[in-house]
N, C-alpha and C positions, 0 to 999 in steps of 0.2 A: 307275142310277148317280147318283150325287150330285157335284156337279161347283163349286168353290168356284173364282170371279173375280176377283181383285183387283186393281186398277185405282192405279195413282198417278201418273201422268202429265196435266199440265193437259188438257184437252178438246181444244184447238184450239193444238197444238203445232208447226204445219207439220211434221206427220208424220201419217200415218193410221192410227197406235198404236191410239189410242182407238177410233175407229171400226170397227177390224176385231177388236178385244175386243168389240164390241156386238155386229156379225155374226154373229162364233161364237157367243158368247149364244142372241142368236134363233135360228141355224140347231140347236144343242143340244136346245133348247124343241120346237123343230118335230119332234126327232127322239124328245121324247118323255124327251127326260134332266130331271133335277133342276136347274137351277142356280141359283146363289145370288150375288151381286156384294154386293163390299165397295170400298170407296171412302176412298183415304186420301191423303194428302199431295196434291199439286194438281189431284186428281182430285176433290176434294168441291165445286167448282166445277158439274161435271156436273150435280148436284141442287140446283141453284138456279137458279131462274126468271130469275136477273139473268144466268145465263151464257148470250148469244145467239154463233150462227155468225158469225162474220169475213163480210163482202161475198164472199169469193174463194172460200169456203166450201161446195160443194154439198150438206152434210150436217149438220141439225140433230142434234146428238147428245146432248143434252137427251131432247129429240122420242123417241129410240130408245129410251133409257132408259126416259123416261114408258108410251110402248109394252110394253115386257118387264116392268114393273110390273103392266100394263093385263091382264096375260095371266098373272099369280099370281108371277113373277120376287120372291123377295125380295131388296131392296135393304137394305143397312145403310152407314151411313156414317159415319168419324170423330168424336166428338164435339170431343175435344180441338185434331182437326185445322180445324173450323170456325172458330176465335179463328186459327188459324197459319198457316194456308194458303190458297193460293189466289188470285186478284185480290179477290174479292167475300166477304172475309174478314166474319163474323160475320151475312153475309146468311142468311136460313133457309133450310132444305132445304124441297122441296116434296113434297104430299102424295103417301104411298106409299116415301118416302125415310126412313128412320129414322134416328135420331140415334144412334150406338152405342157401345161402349167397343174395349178391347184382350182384354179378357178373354172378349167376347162374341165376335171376329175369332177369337180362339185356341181356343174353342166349335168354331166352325166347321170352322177346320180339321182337327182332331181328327177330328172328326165327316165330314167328306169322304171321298172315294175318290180324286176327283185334287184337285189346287189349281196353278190357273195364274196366272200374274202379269204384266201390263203395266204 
């Protein structure tokens, strides 16, 4: 099954949005599914190096990401949304993170079987 992610919420939102869109990720992967994460609006923070965890923070979510890339995960991410959004507006994505369009996101979903969104 092919299973389509998309993520828009900042990383470190005092909520555990983000992080438990990563769980199911990985635990997907581990199940042997397809998944694919997209990254837009103040989520394009996640794939950049400059986005570290808050002190209160128990979970690098960076880190997770990096990991589910590390294990064939394709990531895509906003291109447009890099100038717009985020604290670390125009900082680069990091390697394994690709820069992407809307037309490329609407690829995807087409192309899916589910598509879930946080």
């Amino acid at each position: 099954m092919s299973i389509l992610i998309i993520l828009n919420r900042e990383p470190y939102d005092n909520t555990d949005v983000t992080w438990n869109a990563l769980r199911l990720a990985k635990t997907l992967t581990d199940q042997g599914q397809g998944v694919r994460i997209f990254l837009m609006n103040d989520a394009v923070d996640l794939a950049r190096d400059a986005c570290k965890a808050p002190e209160h923070y128990d979970q690098d979510l960076s880190q997770m990401l990096k990991e589910l890339i590390g294990r064939g995960v394709p990531v895509q991410v906003c291109g447009t949304c890099m100038a717009r959004c985020g604290i670390y507006k125009n900082h680069p994505y990091f390697e394994g993170a690709e820069s992407s369009t809307m037309a490329a996101l609407a690829e995807w979903v087409v192309d899916s079987d589910k598509v879930l969104t946080f």
